[in-house]
N, CA and C atoms as an extended XYZ file, in Angstrom:
510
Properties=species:S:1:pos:R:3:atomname:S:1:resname:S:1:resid:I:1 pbc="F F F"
N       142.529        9.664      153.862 N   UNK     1
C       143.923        9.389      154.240 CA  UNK     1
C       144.040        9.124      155.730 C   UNK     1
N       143.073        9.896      156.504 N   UNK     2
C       143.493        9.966      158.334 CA  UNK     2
C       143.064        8.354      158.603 C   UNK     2
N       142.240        8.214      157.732 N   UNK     3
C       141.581        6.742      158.737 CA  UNK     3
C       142.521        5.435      158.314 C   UNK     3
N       143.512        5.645      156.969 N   UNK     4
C       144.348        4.397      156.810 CA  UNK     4
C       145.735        5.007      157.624 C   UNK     4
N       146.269        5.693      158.054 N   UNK     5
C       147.231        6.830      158.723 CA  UNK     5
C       147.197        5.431      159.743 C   UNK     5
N       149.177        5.419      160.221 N   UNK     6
C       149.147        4.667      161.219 CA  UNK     6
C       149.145        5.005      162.730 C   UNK     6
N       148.916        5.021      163.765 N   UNK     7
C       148.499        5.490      165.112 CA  UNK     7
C       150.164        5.443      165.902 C   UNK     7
N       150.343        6.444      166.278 N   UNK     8
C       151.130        6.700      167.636 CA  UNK     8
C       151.250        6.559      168.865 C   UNK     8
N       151.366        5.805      169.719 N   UNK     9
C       151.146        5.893      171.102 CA  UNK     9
C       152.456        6.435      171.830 C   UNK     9
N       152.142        7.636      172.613 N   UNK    10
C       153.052        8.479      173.086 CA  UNK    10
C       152.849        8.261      174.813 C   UNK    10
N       153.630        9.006      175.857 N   UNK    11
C       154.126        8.642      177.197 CA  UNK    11
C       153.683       10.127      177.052 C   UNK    11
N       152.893       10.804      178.219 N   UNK    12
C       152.836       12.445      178.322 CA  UNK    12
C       153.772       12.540      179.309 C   UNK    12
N       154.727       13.919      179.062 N   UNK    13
C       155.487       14.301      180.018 CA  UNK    13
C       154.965       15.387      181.328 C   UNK    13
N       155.501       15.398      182.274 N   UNK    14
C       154.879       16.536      183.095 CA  UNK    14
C       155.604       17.690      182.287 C   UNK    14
N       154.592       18.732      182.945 N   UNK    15
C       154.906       19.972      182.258 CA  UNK    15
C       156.198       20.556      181.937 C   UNK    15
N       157.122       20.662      183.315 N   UNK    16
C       158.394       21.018      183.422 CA  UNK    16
C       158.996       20.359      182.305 C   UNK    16
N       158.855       19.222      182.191 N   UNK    17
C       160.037       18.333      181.537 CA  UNK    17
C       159.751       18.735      180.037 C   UNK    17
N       158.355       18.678      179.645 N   UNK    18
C       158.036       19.089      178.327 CA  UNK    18
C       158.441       20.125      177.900 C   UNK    18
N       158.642       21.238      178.847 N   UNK    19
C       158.981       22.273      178.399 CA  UNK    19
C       160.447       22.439      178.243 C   UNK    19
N       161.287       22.119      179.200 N   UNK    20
C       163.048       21.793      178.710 CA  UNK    20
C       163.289       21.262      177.336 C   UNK    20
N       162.420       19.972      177.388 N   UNK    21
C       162.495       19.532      176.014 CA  UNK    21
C       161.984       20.109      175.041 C   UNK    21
N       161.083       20.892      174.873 N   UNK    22
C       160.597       21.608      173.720 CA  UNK    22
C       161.988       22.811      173.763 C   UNK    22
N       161.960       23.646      174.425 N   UNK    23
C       162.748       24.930      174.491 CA  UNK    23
C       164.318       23.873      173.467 C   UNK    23
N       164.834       22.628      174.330 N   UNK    24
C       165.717       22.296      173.403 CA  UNK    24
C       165.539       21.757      171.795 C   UNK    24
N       164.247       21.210      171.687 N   UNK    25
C       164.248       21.263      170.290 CA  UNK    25
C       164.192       22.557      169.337 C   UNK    25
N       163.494       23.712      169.964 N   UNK    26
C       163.524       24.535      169.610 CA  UNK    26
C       164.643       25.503      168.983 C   UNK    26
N       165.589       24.869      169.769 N   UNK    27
C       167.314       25.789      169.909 CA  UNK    27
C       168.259       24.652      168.788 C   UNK    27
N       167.796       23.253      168.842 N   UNK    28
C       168.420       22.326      168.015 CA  UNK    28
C       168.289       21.499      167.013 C   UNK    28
N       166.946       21.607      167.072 N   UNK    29
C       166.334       20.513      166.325 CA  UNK    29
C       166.270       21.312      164.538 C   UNK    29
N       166.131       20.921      163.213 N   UNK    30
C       166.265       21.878      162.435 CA  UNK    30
C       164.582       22.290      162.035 C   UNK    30
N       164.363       23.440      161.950 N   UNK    31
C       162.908       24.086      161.926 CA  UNK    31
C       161.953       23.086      160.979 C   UNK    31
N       162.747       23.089      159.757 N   UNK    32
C       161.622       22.339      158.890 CA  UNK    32
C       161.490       20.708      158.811 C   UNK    32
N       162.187       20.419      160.168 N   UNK    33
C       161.400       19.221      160.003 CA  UNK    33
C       161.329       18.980      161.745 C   UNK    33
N       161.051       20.070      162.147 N   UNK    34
C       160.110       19.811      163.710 CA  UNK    34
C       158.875       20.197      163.766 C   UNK    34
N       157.931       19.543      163.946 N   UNK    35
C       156.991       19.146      163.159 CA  UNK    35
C       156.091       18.415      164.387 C   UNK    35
N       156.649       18.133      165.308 N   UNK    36
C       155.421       17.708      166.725 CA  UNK    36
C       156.374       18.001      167.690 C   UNK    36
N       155.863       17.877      168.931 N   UNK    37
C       155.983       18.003      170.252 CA  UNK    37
C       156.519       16.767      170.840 C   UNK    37
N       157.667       17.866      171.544 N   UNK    38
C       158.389       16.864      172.310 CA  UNK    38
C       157.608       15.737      172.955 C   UNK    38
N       158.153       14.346      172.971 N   UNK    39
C       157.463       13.112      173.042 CA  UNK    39
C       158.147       12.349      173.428 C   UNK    39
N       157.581       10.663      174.177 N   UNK    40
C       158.237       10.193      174.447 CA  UNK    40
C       157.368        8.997      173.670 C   UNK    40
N       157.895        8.030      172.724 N   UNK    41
C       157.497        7.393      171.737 CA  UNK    41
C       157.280        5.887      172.295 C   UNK    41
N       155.864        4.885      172.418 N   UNK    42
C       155.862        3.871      173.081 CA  UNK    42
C       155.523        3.167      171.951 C   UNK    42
N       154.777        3.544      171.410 N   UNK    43
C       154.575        2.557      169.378 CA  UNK    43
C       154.277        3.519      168.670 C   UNK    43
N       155.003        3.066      167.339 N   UNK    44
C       154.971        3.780      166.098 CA  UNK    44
C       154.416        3.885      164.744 C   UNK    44
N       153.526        2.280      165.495 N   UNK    45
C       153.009        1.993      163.634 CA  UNK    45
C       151.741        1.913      164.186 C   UNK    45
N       151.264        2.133      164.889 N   UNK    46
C       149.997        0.673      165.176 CA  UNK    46
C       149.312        0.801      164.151 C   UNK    46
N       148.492       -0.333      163.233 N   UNK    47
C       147.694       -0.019      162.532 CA  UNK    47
C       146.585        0.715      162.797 C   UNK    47
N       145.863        1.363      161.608 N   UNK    48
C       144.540        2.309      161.867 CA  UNK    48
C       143.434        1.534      162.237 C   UNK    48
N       143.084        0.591      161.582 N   UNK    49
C       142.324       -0.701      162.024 CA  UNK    49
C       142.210       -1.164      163.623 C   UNK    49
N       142.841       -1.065      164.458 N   UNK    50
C       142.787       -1.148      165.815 CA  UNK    50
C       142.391        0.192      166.686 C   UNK    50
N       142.008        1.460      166.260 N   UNK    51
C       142.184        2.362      166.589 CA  UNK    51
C       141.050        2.471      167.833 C   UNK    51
N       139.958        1.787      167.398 N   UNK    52
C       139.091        1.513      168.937 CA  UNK    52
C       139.237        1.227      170.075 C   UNK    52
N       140.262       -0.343      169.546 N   UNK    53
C       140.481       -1.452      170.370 CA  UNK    53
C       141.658       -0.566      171.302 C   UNK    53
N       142.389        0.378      170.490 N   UNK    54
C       143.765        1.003      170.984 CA  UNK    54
C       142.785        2.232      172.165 C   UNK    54
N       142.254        3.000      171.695 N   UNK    55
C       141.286        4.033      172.587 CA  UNK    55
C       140.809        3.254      173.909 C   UNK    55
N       140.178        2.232      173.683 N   UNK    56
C       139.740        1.325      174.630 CA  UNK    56
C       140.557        0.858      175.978 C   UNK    56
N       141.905        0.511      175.568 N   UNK    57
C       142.964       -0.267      175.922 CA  UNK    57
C       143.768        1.284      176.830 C   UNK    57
N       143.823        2.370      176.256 N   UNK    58
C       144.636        3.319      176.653 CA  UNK    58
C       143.800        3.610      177.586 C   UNK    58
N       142.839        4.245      177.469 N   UNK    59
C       142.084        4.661      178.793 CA  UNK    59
C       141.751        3.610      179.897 C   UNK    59
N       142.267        2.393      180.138 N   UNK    60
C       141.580        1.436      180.985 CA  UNK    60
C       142.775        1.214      181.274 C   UNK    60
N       144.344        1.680      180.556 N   UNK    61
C       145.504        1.922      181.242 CA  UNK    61
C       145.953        2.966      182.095 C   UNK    61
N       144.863        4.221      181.582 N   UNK    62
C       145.204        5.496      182.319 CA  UNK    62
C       144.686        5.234      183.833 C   UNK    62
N       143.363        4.544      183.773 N   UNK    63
C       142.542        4.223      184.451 CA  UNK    63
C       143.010        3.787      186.092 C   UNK    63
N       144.038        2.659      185.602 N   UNK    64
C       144.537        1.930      186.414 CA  UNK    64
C       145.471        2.121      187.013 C   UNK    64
N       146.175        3.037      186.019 N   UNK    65
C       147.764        3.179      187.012 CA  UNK    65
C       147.672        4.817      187.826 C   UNK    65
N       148.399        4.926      188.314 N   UNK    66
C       148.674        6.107      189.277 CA  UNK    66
C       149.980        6.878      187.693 C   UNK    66
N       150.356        7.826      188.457 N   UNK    67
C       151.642        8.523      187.032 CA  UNK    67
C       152.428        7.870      187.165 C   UNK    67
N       153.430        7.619      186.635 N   UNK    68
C       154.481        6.296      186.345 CA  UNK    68
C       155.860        6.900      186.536 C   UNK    68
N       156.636        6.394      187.509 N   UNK    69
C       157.884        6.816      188.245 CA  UNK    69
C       158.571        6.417      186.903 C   UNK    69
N       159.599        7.851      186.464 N   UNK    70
C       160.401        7.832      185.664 CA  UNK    70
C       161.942        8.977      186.230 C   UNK    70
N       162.779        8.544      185.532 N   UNK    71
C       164.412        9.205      185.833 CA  UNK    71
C       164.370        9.973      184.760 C   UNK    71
N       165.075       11.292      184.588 N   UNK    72
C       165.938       11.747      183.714 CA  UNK    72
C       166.981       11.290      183.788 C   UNK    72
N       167.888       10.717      182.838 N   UNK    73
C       169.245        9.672      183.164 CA  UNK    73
C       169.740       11.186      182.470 C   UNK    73
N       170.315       11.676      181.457 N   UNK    74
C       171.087       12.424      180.894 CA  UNK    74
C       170.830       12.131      179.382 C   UNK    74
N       171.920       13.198      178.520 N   UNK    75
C       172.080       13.344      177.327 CA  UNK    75
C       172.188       11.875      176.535 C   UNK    75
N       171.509       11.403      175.228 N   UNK    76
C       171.892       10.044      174.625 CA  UNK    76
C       172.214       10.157      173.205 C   UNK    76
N       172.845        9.569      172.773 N   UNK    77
C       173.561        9.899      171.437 CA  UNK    77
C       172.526        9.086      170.539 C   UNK    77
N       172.042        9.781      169.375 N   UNK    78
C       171.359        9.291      168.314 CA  UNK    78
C       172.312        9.278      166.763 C   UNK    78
N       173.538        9.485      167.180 N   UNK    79
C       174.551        8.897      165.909 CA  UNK    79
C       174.722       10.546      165.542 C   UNK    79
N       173.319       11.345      164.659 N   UNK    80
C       173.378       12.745      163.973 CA  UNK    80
C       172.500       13.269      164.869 C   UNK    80
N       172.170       12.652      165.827 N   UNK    81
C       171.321       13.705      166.873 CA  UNK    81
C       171.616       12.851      168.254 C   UNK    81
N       170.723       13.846      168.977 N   UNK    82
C       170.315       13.966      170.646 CA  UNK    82
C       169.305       13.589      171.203 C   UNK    82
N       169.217       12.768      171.979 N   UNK    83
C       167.837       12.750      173.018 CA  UNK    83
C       168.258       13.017      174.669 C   UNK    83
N       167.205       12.878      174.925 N   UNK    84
C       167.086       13.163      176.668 CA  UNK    84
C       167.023       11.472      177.100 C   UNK    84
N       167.432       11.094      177.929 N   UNK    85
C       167.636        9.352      177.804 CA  UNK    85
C       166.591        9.265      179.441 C   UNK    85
N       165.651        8.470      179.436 N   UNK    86
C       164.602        8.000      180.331 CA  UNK    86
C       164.848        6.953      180.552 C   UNK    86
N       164.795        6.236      181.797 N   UNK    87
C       164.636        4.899      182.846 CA  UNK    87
C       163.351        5.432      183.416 C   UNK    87
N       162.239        3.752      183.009 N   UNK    88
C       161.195        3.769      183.776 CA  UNK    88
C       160.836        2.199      183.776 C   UNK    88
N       161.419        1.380      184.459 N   UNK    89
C       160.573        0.289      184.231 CA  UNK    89
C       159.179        0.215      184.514 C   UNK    89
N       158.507        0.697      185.076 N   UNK    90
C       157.311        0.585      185.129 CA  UNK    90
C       156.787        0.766      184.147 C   UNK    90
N       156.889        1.903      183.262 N   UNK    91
C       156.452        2.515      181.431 CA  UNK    91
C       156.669        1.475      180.781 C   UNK    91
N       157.839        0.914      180.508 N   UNK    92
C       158.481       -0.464      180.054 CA  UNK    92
C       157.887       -1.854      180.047 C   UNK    92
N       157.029       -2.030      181.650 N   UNK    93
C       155.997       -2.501      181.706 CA  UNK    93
C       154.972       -2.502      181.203 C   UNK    93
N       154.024       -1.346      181.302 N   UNK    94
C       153.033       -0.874      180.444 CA  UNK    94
C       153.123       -1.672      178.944 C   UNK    94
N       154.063       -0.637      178.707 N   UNK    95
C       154.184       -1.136      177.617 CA  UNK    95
C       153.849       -2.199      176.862 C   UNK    95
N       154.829       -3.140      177.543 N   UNK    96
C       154.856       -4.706      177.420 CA  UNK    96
C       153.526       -4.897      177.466 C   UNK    96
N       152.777       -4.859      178.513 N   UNK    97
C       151.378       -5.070      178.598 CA  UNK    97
C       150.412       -4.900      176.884 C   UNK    97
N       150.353       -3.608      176.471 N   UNK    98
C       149.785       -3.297      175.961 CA  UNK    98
C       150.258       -3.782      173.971 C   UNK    98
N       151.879       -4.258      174.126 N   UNK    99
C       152.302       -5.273      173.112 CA  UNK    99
C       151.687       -6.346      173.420 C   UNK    99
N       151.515       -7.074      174.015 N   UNK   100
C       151.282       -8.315      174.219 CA  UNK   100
C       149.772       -8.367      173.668 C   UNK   100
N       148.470       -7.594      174.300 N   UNK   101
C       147.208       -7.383      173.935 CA  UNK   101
C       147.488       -7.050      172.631 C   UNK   101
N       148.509       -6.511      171.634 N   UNK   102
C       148.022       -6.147      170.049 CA  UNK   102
C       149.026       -6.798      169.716 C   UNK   102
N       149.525       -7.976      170.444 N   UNK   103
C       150.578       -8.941      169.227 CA  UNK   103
C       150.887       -8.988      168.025 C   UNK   103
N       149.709       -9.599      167.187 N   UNK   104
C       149.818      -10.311      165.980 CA  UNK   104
C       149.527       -9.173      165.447 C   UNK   104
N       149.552       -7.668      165.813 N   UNK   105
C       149.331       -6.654      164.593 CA  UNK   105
C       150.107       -5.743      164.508 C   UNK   105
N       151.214       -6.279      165.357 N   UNK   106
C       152.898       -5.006      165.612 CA  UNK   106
C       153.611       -5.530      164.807 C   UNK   106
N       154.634       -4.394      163.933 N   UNK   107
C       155.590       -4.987      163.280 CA  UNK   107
C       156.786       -5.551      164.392 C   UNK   107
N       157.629       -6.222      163.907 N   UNK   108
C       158.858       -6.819      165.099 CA  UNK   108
C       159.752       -5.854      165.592 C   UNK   108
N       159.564       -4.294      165.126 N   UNK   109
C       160.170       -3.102      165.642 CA  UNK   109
C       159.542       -3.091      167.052 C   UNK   109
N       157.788       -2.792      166.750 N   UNK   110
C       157.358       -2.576      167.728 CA  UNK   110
C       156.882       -3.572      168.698 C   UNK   110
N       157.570       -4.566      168.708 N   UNK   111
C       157.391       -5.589      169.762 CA  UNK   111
C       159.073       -5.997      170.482 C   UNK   111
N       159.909       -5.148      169.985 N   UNK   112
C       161.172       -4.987      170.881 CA  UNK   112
C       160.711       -3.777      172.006 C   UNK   112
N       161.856       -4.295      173.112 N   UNK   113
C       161.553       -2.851      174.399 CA  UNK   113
C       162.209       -1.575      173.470 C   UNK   113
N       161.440       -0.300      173.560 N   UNK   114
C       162.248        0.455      173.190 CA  UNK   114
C       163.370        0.863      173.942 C   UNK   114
N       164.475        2.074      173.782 N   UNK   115
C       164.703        2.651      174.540 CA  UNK   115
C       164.384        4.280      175.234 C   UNK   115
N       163.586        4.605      176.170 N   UNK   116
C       162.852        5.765      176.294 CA  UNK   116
C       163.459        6.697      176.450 C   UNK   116
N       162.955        7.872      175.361 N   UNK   117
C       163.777        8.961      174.965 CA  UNK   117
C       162.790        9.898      174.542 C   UNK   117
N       163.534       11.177      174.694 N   UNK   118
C       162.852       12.221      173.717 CA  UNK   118
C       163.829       12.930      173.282 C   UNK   118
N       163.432       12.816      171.501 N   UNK   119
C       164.584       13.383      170.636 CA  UNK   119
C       164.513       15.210      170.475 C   UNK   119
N       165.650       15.589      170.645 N   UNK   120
C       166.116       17.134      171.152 CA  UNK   120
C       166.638       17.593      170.071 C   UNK   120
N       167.117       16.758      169.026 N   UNK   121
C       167.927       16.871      167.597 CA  UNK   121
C       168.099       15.984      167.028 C   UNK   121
N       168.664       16.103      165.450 N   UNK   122
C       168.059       15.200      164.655 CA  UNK   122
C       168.301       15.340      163.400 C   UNK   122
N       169.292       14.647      162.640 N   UNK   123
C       169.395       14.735      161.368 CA  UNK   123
C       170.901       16.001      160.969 C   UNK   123
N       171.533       15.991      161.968 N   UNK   124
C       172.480       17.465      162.443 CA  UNK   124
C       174.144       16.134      161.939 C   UNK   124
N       175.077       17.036      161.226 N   UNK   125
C       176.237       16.404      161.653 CA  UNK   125
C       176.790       15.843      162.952 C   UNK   125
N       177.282       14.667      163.059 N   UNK   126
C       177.888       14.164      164.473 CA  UNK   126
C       178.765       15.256      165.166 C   UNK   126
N       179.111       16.077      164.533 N   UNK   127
C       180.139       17.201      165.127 CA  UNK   127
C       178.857       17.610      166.083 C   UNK   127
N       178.286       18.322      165.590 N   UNK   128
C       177.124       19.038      166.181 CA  UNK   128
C       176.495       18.633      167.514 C   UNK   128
N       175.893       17.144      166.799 N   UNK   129
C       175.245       16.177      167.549 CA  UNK   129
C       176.084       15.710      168.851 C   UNK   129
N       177.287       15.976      168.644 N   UNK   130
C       178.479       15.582      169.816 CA  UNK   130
C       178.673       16.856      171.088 C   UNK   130
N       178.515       17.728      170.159 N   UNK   131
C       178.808       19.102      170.986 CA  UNK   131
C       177.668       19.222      172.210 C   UNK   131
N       176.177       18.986      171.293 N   UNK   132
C       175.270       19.253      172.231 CA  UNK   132
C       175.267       18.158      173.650 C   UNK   132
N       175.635       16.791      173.179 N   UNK   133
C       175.581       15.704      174.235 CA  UNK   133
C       176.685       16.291      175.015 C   UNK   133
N       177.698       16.653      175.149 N   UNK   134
C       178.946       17.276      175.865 CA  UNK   134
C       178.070       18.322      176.949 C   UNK   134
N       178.019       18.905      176.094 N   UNK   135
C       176.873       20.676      176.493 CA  UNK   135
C       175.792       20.084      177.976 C   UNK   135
N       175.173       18.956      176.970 N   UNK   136
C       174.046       18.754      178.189 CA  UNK   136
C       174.716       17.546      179.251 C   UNK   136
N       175.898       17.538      178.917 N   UNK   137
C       176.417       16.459      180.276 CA  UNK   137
C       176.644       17.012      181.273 C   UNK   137
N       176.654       18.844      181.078 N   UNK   138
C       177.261       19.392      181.977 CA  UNK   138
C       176.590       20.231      182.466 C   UNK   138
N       175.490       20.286      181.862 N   UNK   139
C       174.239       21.344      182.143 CA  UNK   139
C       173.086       20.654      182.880 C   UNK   139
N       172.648       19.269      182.048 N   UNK   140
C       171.730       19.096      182.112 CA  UNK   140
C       171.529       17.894      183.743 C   UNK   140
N       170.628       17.994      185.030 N   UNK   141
C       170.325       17.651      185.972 CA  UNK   141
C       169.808       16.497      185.893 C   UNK   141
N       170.395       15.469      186.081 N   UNK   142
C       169.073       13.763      186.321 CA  UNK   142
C       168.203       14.428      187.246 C   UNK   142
N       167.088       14.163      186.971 N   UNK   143
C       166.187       14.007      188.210 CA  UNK   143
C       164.759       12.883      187.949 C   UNK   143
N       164.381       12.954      189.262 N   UNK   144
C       162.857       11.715      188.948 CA  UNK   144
C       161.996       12.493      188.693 C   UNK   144
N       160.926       12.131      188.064 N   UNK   145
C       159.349       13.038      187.187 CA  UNK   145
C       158.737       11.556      187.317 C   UNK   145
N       157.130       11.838      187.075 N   UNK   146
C       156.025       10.832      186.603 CA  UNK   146
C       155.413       10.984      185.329 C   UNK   146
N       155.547       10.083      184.897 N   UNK   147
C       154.853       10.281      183.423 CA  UNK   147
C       153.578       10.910      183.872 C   UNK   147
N       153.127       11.556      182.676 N   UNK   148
C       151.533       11.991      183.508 CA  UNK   148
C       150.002       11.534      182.525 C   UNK   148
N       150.636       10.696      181.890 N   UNK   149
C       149.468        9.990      181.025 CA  UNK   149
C       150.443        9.384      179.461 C   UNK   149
N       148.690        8.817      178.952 N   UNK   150
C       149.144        8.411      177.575 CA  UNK   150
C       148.461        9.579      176.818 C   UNK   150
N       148.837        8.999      175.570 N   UNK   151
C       148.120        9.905      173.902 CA  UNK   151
C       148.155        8.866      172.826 C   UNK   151
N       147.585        9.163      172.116 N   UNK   152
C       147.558        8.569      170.518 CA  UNK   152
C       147.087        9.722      169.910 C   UNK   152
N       147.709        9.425      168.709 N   UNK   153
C       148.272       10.269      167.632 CA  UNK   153
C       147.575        9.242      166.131 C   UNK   153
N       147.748       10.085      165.193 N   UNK   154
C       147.692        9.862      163.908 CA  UNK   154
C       148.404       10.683      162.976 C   UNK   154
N       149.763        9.699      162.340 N   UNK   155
C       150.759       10.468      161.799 CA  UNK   155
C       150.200       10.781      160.708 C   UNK   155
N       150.212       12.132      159.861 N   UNK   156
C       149.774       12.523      158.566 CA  UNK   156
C       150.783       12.836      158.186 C   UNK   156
N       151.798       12.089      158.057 N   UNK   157
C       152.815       11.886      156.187 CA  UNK   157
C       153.547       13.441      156.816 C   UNK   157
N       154.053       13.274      158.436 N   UNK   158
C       155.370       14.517      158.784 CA  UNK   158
C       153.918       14.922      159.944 C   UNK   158
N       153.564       15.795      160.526 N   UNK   159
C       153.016       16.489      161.510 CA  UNK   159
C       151.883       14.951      162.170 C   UNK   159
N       151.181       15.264      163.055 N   UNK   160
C       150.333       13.931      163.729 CA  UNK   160
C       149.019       15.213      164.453 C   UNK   160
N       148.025       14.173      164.035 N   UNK   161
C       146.724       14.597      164.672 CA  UNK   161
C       146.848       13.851      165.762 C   UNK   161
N       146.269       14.988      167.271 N   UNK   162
C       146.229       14.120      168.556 CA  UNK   162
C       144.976       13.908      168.307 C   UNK   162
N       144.824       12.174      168.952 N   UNK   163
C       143.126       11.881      168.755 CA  UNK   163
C       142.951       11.903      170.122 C   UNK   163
N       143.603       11.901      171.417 N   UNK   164
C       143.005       11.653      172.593 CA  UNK   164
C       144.149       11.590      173.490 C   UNK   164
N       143.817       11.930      174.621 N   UNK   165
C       145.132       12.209      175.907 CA  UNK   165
C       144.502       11.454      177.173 C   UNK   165
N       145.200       10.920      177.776 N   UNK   166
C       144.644       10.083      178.927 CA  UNK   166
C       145.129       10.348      180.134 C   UNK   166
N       145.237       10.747      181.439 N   UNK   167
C       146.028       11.394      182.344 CA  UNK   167
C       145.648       10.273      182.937 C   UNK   167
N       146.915       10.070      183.413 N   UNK   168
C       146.831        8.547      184.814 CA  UNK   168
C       146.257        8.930      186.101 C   UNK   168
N       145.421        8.043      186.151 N   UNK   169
C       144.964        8.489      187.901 CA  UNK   169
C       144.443        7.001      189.011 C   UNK   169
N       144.627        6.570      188.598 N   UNK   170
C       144.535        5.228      189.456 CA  UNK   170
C       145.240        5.287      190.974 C   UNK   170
């Protein structure tokens, strides 16, 4: 099953930030279906079939860049949930980069820009989901962080095997 499983490519957060965000999924998110670590999601399908070419490609990205200037913007509405809402064009960049090298094997989801986030809640009534975005408009601090690497993942049908972490140092 792991080797047809489709691959994840995730944004690592610095510590601090990971940990706000975990502590809030923890408090919001509903237990039985939190299930990985707070994340910041750059592709979602990649096929398993590229998984070399993807290993290859990530580390010769970690390689190159220095950590990647990112904002905490504030609270973002996911309709029945919450995220933490991120500005980074530079990540955005990346990104792009690394769509472009696996073109013809992204679905047309994953060849739109996303928008960079990490989800805090999820699947909650809009009442709920409203309260907390209110909550963290008033709590929660913008500030600048650096991404501090990549990851890939392999989703197993709800939880994900990490296959590898890349810390930027260029």
């Amino acid at each position: 099953m792991s080797g047809r499983a489709p691959q994840i490519v995730t944004a690592e957060l610095p510590a601090d930030l990971r940990a706000l965000a975990e502590r809030l999924r923890q408090a919001h998110y509903p237990a039985d279906r939190n299930q990985v670590a707070a994340h910041v999601t750059l592709f979602r399908a990649v096929p398993p079939s590229c998984e070399e070419e993807l290993h290859d490609a990530l580390g010769a990205a970690a390689r190159q860049h220095a950590p990647i200037a990112a904002h905490l913007v504030g609270a973002m509405s996911l309709g029945t949930g919450t995220a933490l809402r991120i500005d980074s064009p530079a990540m955005l960049a990346l990104r792009a980069e690394l769509a472009g090298r696996f073109h013809g094997l992204l679905t047309p989801q994953e060849l739109s820009e996303p928008r960079l986030h990490v989800t805090v809640q999820n699947k909650m009534p809009e009442k709920e989901a409203k309260a907390l975005q209110e909550e963290l408009a008033r709590t929660l601090e913008p500030r600048d962080f650096r991404f501090a690497g990549l990851a890939l993942h392999r989703y197993l049908d709800g939880p994900w095997e990490t296959i590898n972490r890349w810390s930027f140092r260029g």
